[in-house]
C-alpha positions as CSV (number, residue, x, y, z in Angstrom):
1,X,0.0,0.0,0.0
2,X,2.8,2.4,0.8
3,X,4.8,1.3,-2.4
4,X,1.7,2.6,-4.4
5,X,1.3,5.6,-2.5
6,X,4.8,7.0,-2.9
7,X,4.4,8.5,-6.6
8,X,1.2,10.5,-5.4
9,X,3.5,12.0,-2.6
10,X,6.7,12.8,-4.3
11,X,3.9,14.8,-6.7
12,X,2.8,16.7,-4.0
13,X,5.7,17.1,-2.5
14,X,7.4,18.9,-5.3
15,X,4.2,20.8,-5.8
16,X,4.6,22.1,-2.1
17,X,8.3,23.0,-2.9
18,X,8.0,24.9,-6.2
19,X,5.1,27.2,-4.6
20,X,6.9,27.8,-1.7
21,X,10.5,28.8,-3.5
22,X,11.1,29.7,-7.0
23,X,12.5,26.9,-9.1
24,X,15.6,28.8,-9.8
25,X,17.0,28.1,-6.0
26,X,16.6,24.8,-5.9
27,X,19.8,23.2,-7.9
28,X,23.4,24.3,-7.3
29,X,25.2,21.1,-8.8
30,X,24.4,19.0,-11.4
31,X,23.8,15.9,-8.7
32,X,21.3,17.7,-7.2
33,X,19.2,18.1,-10.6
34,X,19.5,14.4,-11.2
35,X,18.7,13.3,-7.9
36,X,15.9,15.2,-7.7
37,X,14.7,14.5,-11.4
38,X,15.1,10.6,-10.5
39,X,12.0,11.0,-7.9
40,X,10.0,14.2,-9.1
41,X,6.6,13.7,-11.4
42,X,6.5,17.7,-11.3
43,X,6.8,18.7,-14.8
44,X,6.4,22.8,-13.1
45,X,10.1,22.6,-12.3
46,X,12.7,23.8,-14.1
47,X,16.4,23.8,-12.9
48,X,18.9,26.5,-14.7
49,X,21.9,25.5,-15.3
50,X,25.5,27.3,-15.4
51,X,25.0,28.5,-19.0
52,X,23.9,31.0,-21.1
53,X,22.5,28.5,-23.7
54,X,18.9,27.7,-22.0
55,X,16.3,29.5,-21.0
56,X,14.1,30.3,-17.5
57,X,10.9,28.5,-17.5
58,X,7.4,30.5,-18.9
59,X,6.4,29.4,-15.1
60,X,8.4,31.9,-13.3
61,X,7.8,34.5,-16.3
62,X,4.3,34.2,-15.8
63,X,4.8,34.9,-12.1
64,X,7.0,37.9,-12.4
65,X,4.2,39.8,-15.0
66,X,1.2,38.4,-11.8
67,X,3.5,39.9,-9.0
68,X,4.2,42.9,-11.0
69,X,0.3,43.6,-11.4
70,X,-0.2,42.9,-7.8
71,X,2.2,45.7,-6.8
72,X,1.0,48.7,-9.6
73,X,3.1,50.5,-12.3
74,X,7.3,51.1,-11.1
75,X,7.3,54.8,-10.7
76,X,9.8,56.6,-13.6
77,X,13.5,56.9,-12.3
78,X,16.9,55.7,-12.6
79,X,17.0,52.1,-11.1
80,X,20.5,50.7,-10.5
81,X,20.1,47.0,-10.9
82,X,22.4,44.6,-9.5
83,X,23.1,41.8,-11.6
84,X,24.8,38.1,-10.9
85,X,28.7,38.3,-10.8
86,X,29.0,34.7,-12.5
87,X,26.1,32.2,-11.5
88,X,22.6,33.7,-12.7
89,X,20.8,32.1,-10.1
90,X,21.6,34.8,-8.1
91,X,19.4,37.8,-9.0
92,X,16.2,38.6,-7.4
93,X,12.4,38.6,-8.8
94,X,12.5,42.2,-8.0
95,X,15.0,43.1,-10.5
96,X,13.7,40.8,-13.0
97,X,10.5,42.7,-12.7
98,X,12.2,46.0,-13.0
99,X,14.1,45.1,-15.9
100,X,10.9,43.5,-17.6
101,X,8.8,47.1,-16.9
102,X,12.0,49.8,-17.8
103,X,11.3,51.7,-21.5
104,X,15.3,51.2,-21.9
105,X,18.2,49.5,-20.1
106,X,21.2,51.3,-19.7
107,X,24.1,48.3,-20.0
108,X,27.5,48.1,-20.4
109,X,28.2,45.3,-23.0
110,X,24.7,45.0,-24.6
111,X,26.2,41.3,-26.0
112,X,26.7,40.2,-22.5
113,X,23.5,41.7,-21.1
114,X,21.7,40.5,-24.1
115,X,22.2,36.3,-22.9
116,X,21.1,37.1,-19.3
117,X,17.6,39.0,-20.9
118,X,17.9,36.3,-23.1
119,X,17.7,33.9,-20.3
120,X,14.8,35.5,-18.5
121,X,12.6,36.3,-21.5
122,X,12.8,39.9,-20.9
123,X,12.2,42.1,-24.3
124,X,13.3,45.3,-23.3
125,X,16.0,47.7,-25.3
126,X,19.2,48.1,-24.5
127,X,21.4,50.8,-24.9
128,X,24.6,50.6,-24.6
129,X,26.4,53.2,-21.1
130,X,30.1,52.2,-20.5
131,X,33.2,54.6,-19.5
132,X,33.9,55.6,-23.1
133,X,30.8,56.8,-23.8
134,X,29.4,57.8,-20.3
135,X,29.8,61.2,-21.1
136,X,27.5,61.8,-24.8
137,X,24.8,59.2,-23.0
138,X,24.0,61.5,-20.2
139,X,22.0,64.1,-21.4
140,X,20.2,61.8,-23.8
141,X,19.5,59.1,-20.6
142,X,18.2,62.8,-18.7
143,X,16.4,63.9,-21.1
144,X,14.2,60.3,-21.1
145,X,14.3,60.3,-17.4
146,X,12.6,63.9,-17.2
147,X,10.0,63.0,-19.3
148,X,8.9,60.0,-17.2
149,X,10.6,57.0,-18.4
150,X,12.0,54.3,-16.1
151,X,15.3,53.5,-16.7
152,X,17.4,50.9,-15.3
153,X,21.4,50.7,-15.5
154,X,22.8,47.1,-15.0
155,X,26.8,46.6,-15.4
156,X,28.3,43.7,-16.6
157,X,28.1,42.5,-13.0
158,X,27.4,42.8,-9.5
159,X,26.3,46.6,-8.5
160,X,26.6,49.7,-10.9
161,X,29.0,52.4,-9.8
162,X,31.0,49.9,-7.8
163,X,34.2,50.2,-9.5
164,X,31.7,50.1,-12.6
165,X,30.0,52.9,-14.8
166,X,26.7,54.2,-13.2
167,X,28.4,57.1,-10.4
168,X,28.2,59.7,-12.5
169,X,24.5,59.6,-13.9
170,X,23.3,58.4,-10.2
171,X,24.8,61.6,-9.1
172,X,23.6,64.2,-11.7
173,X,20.0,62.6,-11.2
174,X,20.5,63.5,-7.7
175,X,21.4,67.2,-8.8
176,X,18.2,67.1,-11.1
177,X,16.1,65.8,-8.6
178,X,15.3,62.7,-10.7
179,X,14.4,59.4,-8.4
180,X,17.6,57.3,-8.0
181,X,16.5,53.3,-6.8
182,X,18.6,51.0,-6.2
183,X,17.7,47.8,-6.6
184,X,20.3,45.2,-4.1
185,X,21.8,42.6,-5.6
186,X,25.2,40.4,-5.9
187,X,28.9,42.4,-5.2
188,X,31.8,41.0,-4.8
189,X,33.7,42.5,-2.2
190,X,30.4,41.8,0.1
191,X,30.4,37.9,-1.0
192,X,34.9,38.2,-1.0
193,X,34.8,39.9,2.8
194,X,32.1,37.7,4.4
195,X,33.7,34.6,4.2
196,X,37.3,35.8,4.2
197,X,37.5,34.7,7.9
198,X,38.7,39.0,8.3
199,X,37.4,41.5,10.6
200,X,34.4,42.3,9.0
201,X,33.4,45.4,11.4
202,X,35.4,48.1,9.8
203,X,37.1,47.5,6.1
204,X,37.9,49.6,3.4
205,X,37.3,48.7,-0.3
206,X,40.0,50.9,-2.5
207,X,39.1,48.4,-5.4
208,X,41.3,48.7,-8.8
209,X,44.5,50.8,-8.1
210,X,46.1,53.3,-10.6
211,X,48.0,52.6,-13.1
212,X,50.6,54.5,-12.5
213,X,53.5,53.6,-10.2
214,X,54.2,56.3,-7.9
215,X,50.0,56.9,-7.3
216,X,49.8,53.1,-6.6
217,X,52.5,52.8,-4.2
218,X,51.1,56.2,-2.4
219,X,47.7,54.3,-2.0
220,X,49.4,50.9,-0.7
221,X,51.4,53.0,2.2
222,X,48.4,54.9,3.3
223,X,46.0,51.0,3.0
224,X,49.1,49.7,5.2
225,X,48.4,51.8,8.1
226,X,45.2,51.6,8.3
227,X,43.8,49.0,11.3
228,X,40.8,48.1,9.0
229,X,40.9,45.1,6.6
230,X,41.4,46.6,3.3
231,X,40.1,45.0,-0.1
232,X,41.4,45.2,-3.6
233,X,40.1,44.1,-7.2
234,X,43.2,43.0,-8.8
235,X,43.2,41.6,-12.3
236,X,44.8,38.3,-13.2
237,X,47.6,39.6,-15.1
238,X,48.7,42.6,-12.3
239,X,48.9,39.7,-9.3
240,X,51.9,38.8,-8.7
241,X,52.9,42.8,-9.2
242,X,51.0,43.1,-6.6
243,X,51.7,40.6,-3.7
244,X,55.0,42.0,-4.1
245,X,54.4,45.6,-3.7
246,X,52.1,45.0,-0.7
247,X,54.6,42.1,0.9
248,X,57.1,45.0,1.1
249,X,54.7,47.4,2.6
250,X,52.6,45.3,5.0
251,X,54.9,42.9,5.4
252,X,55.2,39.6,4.3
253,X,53.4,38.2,7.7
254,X,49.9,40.1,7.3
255,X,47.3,37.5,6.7
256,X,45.9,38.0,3.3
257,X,43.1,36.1,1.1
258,X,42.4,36.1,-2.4
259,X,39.0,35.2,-3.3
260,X,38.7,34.3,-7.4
261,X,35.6,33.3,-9.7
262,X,33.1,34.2,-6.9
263,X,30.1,32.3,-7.5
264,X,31.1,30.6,-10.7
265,X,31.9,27.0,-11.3
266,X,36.0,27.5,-10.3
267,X,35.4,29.7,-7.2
268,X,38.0,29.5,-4.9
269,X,39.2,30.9,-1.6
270,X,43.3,30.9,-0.6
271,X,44.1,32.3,2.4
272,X,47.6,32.8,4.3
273,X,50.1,35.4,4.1
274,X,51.1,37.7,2.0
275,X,54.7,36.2,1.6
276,X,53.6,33.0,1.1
277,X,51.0,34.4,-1.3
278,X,53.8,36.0,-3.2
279,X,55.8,32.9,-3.1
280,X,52.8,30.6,-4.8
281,X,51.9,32.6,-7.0
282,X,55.2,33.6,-8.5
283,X,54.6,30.3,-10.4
284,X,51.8,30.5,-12.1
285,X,49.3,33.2,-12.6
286,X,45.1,32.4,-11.4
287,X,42.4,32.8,-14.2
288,X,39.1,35.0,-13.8
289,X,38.3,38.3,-11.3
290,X,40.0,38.5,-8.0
291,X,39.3,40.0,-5.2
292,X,42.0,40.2,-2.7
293,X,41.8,41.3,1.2
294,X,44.1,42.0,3.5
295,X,44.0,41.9,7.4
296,X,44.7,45.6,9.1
297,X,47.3,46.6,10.7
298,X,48.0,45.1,14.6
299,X,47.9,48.5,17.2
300,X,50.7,47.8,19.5
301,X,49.9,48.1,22.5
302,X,51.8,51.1,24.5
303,X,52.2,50.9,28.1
304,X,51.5,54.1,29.6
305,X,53.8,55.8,31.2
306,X,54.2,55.6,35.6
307,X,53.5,58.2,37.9
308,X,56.9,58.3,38.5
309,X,57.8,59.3,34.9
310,X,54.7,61.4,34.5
311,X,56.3,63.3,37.5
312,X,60.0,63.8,36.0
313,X,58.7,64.6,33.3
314,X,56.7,67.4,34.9
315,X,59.3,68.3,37.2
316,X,62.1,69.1,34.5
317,X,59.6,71.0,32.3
318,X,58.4,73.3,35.2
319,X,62.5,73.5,36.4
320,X,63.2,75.3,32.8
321,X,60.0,78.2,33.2
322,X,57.3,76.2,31.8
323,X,54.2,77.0,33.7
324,X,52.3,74.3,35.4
325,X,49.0,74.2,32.9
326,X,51.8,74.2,30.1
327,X,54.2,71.3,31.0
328,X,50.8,69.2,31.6
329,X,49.7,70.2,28.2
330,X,52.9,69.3,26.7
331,X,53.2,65.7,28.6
332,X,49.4,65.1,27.8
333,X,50.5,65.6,23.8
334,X,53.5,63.3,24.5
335,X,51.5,60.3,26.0
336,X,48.7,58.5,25.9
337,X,47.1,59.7,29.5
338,X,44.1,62.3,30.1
339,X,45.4,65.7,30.7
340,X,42.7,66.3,33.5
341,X,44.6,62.8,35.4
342,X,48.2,64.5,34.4
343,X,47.3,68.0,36.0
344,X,45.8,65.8,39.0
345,X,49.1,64.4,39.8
346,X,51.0,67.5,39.6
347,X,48.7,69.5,41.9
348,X,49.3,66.1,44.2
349,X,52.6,65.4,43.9
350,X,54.3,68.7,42.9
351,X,51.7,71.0,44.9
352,X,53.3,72.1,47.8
353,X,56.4,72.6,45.5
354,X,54.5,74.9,43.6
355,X,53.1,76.7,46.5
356,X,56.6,76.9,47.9
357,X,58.4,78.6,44.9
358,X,55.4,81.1,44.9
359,X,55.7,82.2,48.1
360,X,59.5,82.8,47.8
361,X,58.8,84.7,44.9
């Protein structure tokens, strides 16, 4: 009886799951989709895989244009769309929906744009907005926006205007008083930083350095005396340059990690430090976008000074004519301890001193 019954709950049971979560969050490997093709009747689900060549289901089309209606017309503005950094399960239904509603989308490689749209069944135009031609675009892109078109701007990945065209024409919509929405979605120094194993409290993200030598090497002192953990975009070719230009200015024993292919199929995570990092990797150079972190500096700690000391100190700085509120200003600048606590132990320890010397005067 239960043998016969089992086909009529593995229907159901898939049924439960794909209203419940979208099918595109179900399969992250290729043995999950066969394992769970092996027991599923459910012909509603369907998995996407790592490429470009399918496309999403009608299914979860359908219910992108019913949510959409639920929720009313987008109102016009610039939308800054975050798009996946490599696997294109990660985007969200409410940037689908945004890109499906724009009148234009603002992208910068309409080729590589056009497979993800291609993927999701979205129609709309594109228009191509990158660094070179940033510049003639805006006013055109304004002029749309002020007469009440939604726009959205994707990059090729992750978040526009991180380290990617979109800062600009975010910031003269601000100046024209045009909507700017951003729409969350997948970054990479977020992902990198989050399971770096780093302090994740404070950080900096100085992403791609300059060029030029003498700039670069003025950003890497200042990133080396920072107590935060600073994060990098390095590319491929630049990355042994640059473990050995940060090994001699951090030091070859700050702990570093180099996150590469976030997401995607060859995503890895190294971590150690930045000598050994240099040493590796003199060998052979990694494929694909990296992101590379490094741990802040270590305060030392400083013992603060005695009373003792605090006391010669303010005794030979009164001996040659300083006044008393001056040589505890001047030992307060010199140490680490409160000048109210310093002036405390001079009127203690040095106060009948004081009183003396005045009255002989």
């Amino acid at each position: 009886m239960l043998i016969r019954r089992l086909p009529v709950m593995m229907i159901s049971l898939t049924t439960a799951l794909s209203w419940r979560h979208p099918p595109f969050t179900f399969f992250r490997t290729q043995t999950d989709l066969i394992s769970l093709k092996s027991v599923s009747a459910s012909p509603r689900i369907a998995p996407l895989s790592f490429c470009y060549s399918s496309q999403i289901s009608p299914e979860l089309t359908g219910s992108i244009s019913e949510d959409s209606s639920k929720r009313g017309p987008l109102k016009p503005g610039l939308y800054l769309v975050g798009t996946p950094i490599g696997n294109l399960e990660d985007i969200t239904l409410r940037a689908l929906r945004v890109l499906k509603s724009a009148h234009v989308i603002l992208s910068e490689d309409t080729r590589h744009s056009g497979k993800l749209l291609q993927y999701y069944n979205i129609r709309t135009p594109l228009l191509s907005y990158h660094k070179f031609n940033e510049s003639q675009r805006e006013l055109t892109v304004l002029k749309r926006l002020k007469q009440g078109e939604i726009v959205a701007l994707i990059s090729d990945a992750g978040m526009p205007g991180i380290s990617d065209p979109g800062a600009e024409l975010a910031k003269l919509c601000v100046d024209e008083n045009i909507p700017v929405i951003p729409i969350p979605g997948p970054s990479a120094l977020v992902a990198a930083l989050s399971a770096s194993g780093l302090a994740t409290d404070e950080f900096t993200f100085v992403g791609f350095l300059s060029k030029h030598s003498r700039s670069r090497r003025e950003r890497l002192m200042a990133s080396a005396d920072e107590a935060r953990t600073q994060i990098f975009y390095v590319p491929p070719h630049k990355f042994s340059q640059f473990l050995e230009e940060t090994s001699s200015l951090f030091g070859d024993s700050r702990q570093c990690v180099m996150a590469r292919e976030i997401t995607k199929i060859h995503e890895e995570f190294w971590r150690g430090t930045l000598g050994e990092a240099k040493e590796i990797f003199s060998d052979h150079q990694p494929k694909g976008e990296i992101t590379l972190l490094i741990e802040g500096k270590m305060n030392s700690l400083v013992e603060p000074p005695s009373e003792s000391q605090l006391e010669n100190e303010l005794r030979d700085l009164i001996s040659t004519g300083h006044s008393l509120s001056m040589a505890v200003k001047m030992v307060a600048e010199k140490t680490s301890v409160r000048r109210k606590t310093i002036y405390s132990l001079a009127l203690r320890k040095l106060g009948k001193q004081l009183e003396e010397e005045d009255s002989s005067n």
